[in-house]
PyMOL CGO cylinders between C-alpha atoms (Angstrom):
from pymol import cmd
from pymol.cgo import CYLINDER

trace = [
    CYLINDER, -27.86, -11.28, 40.80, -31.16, -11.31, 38.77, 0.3, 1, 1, 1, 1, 1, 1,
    CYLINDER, -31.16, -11.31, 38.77, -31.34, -11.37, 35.03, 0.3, 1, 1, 1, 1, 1, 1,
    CYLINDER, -31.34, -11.37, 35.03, -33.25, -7.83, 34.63, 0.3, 1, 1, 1, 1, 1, 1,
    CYLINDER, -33.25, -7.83, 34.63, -32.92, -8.31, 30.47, 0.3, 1, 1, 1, 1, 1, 1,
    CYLINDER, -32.92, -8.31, 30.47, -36.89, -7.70, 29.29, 0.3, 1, 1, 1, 1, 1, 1,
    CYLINDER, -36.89, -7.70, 29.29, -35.67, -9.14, 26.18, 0.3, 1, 1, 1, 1, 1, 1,
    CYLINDER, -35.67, -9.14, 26.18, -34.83, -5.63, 24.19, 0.3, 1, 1, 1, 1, 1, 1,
    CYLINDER, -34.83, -5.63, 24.19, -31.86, -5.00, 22.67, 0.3, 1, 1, 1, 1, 1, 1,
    CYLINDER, -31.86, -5.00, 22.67, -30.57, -8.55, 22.17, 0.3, 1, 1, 1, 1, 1, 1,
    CYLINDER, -30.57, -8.55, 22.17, -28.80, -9.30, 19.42, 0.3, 1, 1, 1, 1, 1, 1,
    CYLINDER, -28.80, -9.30, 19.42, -30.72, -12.01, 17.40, 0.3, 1, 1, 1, 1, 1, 1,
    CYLINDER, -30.72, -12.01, 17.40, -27.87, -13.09, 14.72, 0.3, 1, 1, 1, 1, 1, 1,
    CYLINDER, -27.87, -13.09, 14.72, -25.31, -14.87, 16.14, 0.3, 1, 1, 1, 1, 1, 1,
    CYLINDER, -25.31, -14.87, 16.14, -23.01, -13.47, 13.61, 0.3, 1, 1, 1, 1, 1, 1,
    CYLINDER, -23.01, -13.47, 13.61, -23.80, -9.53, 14.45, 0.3, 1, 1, 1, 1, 1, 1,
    CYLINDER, -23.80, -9.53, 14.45, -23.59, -10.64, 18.53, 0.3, 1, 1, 1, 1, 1, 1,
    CYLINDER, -23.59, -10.64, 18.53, -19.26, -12.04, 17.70, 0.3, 1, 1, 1, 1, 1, 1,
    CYLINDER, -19.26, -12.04, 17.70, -19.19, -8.64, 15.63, 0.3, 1, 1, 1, 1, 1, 1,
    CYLINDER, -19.19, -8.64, 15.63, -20.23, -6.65, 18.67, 0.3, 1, 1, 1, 1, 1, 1,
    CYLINDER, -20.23, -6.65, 18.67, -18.28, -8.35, 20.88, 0.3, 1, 1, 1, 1, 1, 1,
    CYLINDER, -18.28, -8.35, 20.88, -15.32, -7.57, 18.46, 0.3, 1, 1, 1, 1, 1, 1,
    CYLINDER, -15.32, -7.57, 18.46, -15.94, -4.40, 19.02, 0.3, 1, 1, 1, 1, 1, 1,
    CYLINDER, -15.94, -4.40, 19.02, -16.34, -3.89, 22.40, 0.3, 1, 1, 1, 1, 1, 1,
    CYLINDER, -16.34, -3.89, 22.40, -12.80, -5.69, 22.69, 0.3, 1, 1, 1, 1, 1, 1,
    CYLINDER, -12.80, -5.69, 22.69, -11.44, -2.85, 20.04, 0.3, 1, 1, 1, 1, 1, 1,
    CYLINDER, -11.44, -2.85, 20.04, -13.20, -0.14, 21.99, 0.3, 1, 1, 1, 1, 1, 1,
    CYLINDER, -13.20, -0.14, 21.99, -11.90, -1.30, 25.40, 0.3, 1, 1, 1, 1, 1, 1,
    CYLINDER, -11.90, -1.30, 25.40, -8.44, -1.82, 24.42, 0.3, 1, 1, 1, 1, 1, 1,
    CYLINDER, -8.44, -1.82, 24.42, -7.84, 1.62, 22.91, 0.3, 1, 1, 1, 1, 1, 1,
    CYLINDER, -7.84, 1.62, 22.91, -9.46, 3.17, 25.99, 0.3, 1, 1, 1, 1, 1, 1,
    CYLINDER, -9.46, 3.17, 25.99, -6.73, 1.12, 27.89, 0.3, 1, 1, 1, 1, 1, 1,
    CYLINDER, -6.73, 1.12, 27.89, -8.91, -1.45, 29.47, 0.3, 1, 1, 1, 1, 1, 1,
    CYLINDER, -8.91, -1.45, 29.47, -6.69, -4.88, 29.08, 0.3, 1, 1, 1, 1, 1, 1,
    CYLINDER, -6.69, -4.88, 29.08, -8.02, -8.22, 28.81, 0.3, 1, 1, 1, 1, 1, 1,
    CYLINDER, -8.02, -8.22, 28.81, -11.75, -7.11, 28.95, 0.3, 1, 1, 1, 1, 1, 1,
    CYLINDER, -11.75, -7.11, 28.95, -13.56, -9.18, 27.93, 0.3, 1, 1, 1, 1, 1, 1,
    CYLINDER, -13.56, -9.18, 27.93, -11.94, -12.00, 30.96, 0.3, 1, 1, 1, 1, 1, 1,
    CYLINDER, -11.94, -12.00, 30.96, -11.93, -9.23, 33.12, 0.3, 1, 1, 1, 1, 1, 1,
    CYLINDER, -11.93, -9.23, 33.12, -14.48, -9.13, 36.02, 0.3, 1, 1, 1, 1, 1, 1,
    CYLINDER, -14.48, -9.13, 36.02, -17.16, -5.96, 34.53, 0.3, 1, 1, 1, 1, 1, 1,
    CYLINDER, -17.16, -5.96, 34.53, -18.44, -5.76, 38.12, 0.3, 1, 1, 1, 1, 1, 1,
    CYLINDER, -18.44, -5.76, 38.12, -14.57, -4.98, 39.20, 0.3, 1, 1, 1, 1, 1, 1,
    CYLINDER, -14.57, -4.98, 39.20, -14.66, -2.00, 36.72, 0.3, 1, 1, 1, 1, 1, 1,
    CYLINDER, -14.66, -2.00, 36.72, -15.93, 1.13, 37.45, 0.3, 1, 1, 1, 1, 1, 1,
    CYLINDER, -15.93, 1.13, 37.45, -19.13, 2.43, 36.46, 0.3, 1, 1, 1, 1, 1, 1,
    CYLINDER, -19.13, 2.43, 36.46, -16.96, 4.97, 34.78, 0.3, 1, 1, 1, 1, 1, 1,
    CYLINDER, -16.96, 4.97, 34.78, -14.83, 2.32, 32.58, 0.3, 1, 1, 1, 1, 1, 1,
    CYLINDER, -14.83, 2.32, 32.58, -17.92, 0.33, 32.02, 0.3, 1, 1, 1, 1, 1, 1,
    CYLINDER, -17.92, 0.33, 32.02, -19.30, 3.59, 30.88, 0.3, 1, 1, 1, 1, 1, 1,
    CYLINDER, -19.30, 3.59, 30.88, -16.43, 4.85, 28.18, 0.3, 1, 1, 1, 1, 1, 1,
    CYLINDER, -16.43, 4.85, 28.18, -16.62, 1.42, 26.34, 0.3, 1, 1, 1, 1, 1, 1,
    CYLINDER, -16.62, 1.42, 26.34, -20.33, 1.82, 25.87, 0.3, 1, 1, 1, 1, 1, 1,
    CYLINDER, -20.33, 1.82, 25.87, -20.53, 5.28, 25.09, 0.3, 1, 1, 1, 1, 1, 1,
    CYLINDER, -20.53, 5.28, 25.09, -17.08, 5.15, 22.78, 0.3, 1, 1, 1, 1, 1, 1,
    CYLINDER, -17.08, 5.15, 22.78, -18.75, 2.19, 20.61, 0.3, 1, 1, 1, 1, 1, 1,
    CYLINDER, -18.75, 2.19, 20.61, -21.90, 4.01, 20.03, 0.3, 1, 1, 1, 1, 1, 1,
    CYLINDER, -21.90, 4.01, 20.03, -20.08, 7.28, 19.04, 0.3, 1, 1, 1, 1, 1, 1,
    CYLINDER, -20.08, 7.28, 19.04, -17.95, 5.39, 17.11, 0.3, 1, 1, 1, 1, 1, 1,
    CYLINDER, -17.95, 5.39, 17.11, -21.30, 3.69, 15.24, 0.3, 1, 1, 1, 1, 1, 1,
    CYLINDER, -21.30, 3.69, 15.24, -22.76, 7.27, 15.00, 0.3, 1, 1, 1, 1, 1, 1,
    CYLINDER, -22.76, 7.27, 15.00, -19.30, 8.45, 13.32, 0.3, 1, 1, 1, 1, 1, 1,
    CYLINDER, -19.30, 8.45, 13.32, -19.00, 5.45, 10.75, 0.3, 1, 1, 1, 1, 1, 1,
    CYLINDER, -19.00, 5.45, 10.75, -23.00, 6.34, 9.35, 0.3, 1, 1, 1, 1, 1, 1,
    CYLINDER, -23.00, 6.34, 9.35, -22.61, 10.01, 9.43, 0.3, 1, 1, 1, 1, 1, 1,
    CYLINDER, -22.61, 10.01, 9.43, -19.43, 8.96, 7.04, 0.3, 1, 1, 1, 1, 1, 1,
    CYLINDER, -19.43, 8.96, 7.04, -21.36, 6.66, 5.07, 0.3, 1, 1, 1, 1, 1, 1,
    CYLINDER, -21.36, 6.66, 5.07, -24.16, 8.78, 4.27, 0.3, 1, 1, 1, 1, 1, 1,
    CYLINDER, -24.16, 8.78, 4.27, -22.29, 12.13, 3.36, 0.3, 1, 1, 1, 1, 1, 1,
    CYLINDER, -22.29, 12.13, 3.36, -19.70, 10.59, 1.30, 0.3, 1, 1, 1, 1, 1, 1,
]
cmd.load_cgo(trace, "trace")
């Protein structure tokens, strides 16, 4: 399979990229996906693949909106 990344949307601080990944771990395991981040992605449904990305962005969204109308 082909790397399609044009190069946007990488994470350039190595630090931020083990935060993320943090994340995604948290995000996956309360949307009961086990052992994501050793699990196969391309064994997951679009679906599953889907929640984790679009729970850690709402999730992102939520913590701002918190921190600016505090």
């Amino acid at each position: 399979m082909a790397n399609n990344n044009t190069g946007k949307n990488q994470i350039q601080i190595p630090e931020a990229k083990k935060a993320m990944e943090q994340f995604k771990m948290e995000v996956a395991n309360e949307l009961g996906i086990a052992n994501y981040d050793t699990v196969d992605k391309g064994n997951l449904t679009a679906r599953q693949n889907g929640y984790v990305g679009g729970n850690m962005v709402k999730k992102m969204i939520q913590t701002i909106e918190q921190q600016n109308f505090k």
